[in-house]
N, C-alpha and C positions, 0 to 999 in steps of 0.2 A: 296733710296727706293730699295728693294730687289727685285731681280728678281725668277720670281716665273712663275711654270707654271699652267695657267686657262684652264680647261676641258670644252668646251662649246658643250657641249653633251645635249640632251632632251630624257630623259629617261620617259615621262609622257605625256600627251597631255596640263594637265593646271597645273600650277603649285603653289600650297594652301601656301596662306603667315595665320596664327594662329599667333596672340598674345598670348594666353595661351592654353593647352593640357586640356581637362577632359574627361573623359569616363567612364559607357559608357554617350554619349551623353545624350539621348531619356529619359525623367522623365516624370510624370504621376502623377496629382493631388491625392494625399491621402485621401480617405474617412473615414480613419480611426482616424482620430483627434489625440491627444496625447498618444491616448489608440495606436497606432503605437508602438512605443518601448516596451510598455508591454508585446504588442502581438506578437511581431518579433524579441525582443532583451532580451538575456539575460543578464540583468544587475546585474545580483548578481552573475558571473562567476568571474573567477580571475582577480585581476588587469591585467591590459598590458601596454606594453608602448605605450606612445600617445602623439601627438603635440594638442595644440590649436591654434584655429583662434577667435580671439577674431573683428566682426565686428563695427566700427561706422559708422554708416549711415547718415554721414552728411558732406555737403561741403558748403565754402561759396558764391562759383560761381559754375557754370557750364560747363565746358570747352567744346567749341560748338561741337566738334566731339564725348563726351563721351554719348557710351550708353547704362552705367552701371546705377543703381540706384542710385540717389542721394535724398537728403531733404533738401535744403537749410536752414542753421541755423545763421539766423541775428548775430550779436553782439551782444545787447540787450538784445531777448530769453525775450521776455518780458512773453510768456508761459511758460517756463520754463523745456520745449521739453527737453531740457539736462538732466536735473538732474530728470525729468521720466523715461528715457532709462536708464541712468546710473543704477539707482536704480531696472528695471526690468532685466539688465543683473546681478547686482549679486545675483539676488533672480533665475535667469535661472541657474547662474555657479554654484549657488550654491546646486541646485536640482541634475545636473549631477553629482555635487561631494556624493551627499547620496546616490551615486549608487557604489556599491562594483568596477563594471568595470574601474568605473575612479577614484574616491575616493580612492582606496588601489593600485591604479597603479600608474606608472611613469612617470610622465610629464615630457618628453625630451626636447619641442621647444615652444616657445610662439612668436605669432605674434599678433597684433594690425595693422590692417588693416583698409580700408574703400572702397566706403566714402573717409573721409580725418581723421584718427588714433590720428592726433596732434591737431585736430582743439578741444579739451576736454579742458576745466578750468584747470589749475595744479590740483584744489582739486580733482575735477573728475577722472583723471588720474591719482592720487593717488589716491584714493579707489580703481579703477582698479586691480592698479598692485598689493594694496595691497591683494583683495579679491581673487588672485590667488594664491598665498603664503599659505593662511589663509586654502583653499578649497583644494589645490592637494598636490600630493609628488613632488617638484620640484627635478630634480637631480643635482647634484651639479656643474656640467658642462654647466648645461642651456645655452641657448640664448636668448634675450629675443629683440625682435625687437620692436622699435616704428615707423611705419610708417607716411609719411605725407609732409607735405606743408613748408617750411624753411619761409614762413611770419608767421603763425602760431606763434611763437616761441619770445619770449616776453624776458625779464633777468630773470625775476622770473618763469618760464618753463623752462629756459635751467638751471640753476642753480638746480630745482629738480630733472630733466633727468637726470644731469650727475652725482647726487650723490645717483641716484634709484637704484632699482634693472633691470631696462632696461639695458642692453648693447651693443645694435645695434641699428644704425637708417637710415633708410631708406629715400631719398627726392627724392622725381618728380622735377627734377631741369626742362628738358626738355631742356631748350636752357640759355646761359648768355646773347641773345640778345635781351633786348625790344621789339624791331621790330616783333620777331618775335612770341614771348610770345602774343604778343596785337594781332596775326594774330588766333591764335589759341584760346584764351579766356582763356590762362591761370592765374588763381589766385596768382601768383606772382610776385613779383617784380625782376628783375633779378639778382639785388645787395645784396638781400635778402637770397639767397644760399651760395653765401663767406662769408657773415659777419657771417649766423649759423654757417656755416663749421669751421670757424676759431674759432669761438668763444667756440664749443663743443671740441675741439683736444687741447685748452688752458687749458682747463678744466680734459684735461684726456681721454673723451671719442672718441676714434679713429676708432672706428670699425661702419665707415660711408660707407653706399651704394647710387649713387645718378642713378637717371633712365637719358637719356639722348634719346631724340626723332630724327630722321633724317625722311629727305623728309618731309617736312612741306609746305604750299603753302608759295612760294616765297625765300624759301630754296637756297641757295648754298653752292658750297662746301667749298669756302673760310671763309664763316659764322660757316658752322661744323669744318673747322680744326680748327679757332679761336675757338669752346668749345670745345674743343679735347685739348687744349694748356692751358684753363683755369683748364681743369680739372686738367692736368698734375701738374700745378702750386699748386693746392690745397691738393694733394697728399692724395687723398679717396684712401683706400686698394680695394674697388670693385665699375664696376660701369656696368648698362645696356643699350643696345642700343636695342631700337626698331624703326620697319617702322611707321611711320604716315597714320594712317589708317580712310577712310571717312566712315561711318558709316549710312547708311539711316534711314532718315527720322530725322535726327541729323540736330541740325542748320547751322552748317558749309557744309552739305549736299546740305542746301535748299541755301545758298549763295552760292554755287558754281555754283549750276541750272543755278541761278540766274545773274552770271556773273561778284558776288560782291568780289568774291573770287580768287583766283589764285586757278588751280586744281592741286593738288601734280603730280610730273613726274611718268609716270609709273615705276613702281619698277622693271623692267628690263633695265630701260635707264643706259644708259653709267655713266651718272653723279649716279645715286644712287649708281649703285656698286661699284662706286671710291669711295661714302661716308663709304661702309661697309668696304671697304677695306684698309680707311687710318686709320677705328679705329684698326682692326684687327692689322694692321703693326705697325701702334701706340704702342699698349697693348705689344706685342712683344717688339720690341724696348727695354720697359723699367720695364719688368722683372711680365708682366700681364700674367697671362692664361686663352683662355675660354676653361673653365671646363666644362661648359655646354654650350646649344644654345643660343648666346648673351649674356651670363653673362662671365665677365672679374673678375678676383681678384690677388692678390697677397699674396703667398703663407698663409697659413693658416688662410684666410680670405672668403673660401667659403659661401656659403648661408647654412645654417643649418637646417631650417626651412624645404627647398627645398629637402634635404638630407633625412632628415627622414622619409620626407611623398613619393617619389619619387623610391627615392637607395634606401635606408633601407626599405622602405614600410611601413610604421607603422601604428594603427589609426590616422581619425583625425576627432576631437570633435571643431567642429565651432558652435558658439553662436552670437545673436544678429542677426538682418533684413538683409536682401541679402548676406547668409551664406550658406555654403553648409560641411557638413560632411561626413566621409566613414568611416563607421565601421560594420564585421559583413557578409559583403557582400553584403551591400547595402550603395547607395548612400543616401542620405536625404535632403533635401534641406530648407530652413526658410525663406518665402516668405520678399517681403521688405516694407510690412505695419506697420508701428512704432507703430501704433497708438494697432493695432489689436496683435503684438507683449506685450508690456506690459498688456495689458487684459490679456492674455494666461500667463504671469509672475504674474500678480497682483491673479489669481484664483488656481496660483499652475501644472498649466500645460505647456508642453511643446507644444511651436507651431513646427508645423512639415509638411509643406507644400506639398511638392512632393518629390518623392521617387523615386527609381528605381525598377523592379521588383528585387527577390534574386537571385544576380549573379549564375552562374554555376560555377565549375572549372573553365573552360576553358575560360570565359569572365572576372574573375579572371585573371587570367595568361597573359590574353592580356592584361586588362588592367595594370601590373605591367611593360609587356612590354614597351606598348604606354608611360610610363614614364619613363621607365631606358633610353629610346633612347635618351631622353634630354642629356644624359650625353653620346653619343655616341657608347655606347660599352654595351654586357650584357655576365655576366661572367658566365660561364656554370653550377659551383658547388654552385655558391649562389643563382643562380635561382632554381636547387636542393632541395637544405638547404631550400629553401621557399614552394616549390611547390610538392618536393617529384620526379618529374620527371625530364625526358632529354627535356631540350630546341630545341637539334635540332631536336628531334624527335616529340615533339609536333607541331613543325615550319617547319615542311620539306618543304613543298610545297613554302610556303615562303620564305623562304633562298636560294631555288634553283632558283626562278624568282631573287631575290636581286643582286643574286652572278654573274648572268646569264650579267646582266645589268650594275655592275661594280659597283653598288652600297654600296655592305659589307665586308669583307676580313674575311675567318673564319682561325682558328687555332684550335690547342687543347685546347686550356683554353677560351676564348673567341671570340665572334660576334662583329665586330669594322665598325662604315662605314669608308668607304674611301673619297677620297677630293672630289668627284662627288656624295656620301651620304651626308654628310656633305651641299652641295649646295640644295639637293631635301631632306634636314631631314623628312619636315614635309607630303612629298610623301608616303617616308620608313615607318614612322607612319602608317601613316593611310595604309599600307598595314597589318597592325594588325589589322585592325578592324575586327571587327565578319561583315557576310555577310549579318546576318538579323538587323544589324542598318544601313543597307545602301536604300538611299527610304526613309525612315522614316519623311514622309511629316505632319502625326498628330500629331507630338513632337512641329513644328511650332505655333499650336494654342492654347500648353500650356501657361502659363505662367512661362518665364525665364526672370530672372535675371541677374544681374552680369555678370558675364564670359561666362556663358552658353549660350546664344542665337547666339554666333560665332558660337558656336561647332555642334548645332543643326542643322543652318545652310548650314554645310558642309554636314554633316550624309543626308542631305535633298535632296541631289544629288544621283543619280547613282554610283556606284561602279565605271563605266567605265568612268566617266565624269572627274574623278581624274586619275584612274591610267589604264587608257583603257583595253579593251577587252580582254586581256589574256598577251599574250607572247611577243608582238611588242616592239620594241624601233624605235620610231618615228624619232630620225635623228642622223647620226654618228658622232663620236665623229670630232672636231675639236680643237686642239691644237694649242696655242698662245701663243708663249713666250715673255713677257715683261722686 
């Protein structure tokens, strides 16, 4: 193991663990029905370049911690729930495509998301991919991701994947142990991730990302280095790790109340950081990089998806139930009523749930920050190129507390954190935030979704409750060498 030195420094008073980054947070039910995009979007301007997010809103369990939107979808389907959404999303795809903005522009990135992405018939997934083809300008570089579950995955599904136009895929492996899949309520089986993995890479398809969870109740670290060794064996070009996070009012919440659970270690214990730390030196080891916060890859095997809505910036045009868009200077959001979704498909309108109000510049410019930071660094002349102005002069104030604190390293070409940014990333964020989303306690009794009800959340706090009252750093550094 390498020796390395850890900064145990406290630059913040609490310290924000985010599964995923949105901003701005704070969304507001739309009164304005579908007639929205008429009246606020210019849809007959030029094409532009653009990702989609293609949602499925259905799983076949519930994983007791999750508490995103799901719809449980029998096997059976004896309604026949599938093949109505199906058919309302490409009557939705294909409305945005008779709009000059997407229609005559360039579709850079395609993901399949959910929900659970995989859990579709072949047939279904085929019209899918085909009705994208059919509706945009794909470019010729595409990426085309299917997200999802490795039980999902039958011969006759892997066999159309790997001869589709899909060419990435993504699995919530989570753990290769049992034990600890059954703790968590996850919908697979643990055997079920090698045999897809092996069975897609036989076939050709290689460009596999699998997610991988730590701190789980009853977790150790000898359980995480054994899937740290499985993974290495199966040789995925990318993979992610995130913390195991309890959720309230989530079932795995109310068992833990309840005493039926084991409670995850605090994500400051000794054992969790050993677990960040043996994937990090792991990934090292044998020729990984994380490019970004928690995501590992090997060399030209980044997320691309992630790239062009994030780095690049680009629009993104999300379809289907607990889906969220940004185009324009406003966020959008598509509530995750399935039922009320295809009505709004079946009469020719778009559903368009909440919205943001229209961004300013300057909530613009943050929020491209709040994303580039994922990838550590923001380079001075392609914020420029985007925005028309200087980064350090629209960030002064902030760059001078960051720098102050030891958190950023500046140069002439670029804003980088340092190995004690790095540990407080998602502090350094939310030091982008605009000052009037902070407080923001009536965004709580919207209705969110998906990803959003983390981030609202946060924003639901005091400004000071994150990153304190001005200028302090709350304790000196301490230096450990291992």
């Amino acid at each position: 193991m390498k020796n390395d030195v850890v900064l145990d420094k406290k630059p913040y008073p609490n310290k924000c663990y985010l599964p995923f980054i949105l901003y701005p947070p704070g969304m507001h039910s739309n009164t304005e029905g579908g007639n929205f995009v008429e009246n606020h979007i210019n849809m007959q301007q030029e094409g532009v370049d653009f990702t989609l997010y293609i949602g499925v809103p259905f799983c076949r369990t519930r994983c007791k911690s999750c508490p995103y939107f799901v719809r449980l979808l029998p096997e059976n389907d004896k309604h026949n729930r599938e093949d109505a959404y199906v058919e309302a999303l490409l009557k939705d795809m294909k409305k945005w495509a008779n709009n000059r903005k997407f229609g005559e522009g360039t579709l850079k990135n395609i993901y399949i998301g959910g929900g659970t992405g995989s859990i579709l018939r072949t047939e279904n997934l085929k019209r899918i991919v085909d009705g994208v083809f059919e509706n945009f300008n794909v470019c010729p570089d595409y990426e085309f991701t299917l997200e999802g579950n490795a039980r999902d995955y039958d011969d006759a599904k892997i066999d159309y994947v790997a001869s589709s136009k899909i060419n990435r895929l993504s699995l919530g492996v989570q753990s290769f142990h049992p034990e600890i899949l059954s703790v968590i309520g996850s919908p697979h089986a643990a055997a079920d991730s090698a045999r897809v993995i092996r069975a897609f890479q036989s076939k050709g398809l290689t460009n596999i990302q699998m997610d991988l969870i730590y701190n789980m109740p009853g977790h150790t670290l000898d359980i995480w280095k054994s899937d740290l060794k499985t993974l290495v064996e199966l040789d995925v070009p990318h993979f992610t790790i995130y913390l195991y996070r309890i959720h309230n009012e989530t079932p795995q919440f109310k068992l833990i109340n309840r005493g039926k659970v084991e409670k995850p270690q605090d994500p400051e214990n000794t054992m969790v950081k050993a677990m960040y730390r043996e994937a990090k030196e792991m990934a090292e080891e044998l020729g990984y990089k994380m490019y970004m916060v928690d995501h590992f890859c090997k060399p030209g095997y980044e997320n691309m998806y992630n790239h062009w809505n994030w780095k690049v910036y680009i629009d993104t045009l999300a379809i289907g139930p607990g889906s969220y868009s940004y185009f324009d200077g406003y966020r959008l959001g598509t509530e995750s009523d399935i039922e009320k979704y295809i009505e709004h498909a079946n009469r020719d309108e778009f559903l368009i749930s909440s919205v943001t109000d229209k961004m300013s510049g300057r909530v613009q410019r943050e929020r491209y920050v709040v994303f580039a930071l994922l990838y550590y660094e923001i380079e001075y002349k392609f914020y420029e190129s985007k925005f028309g102005t200087s980064f350090r002069e629209d960030f002064a104030e902030e760059l001078e507390q960051l720098e102050r604190k030891g958190l950023i390293e500046l140069d002439d070409e670029r804003m980088k954190l340092t190995q004690l940014g790095l540990i407080w990333h998602t502090n350094v964020i939310l030091e982008f935030f605009n000052p009037a989303f902070w407080g923001d306690t009536d965004s709580l009794s919207e209705k969110n979704w998906s990803l959003n009800g983390a981030m609202v959340e946060v924003g639901a706090h005091e400004r000071s409750y994150w990153l304190g009252e001005g200028h302090e750093t709350f304790f000196p550094p301490v230096i450990e060498t291992k």
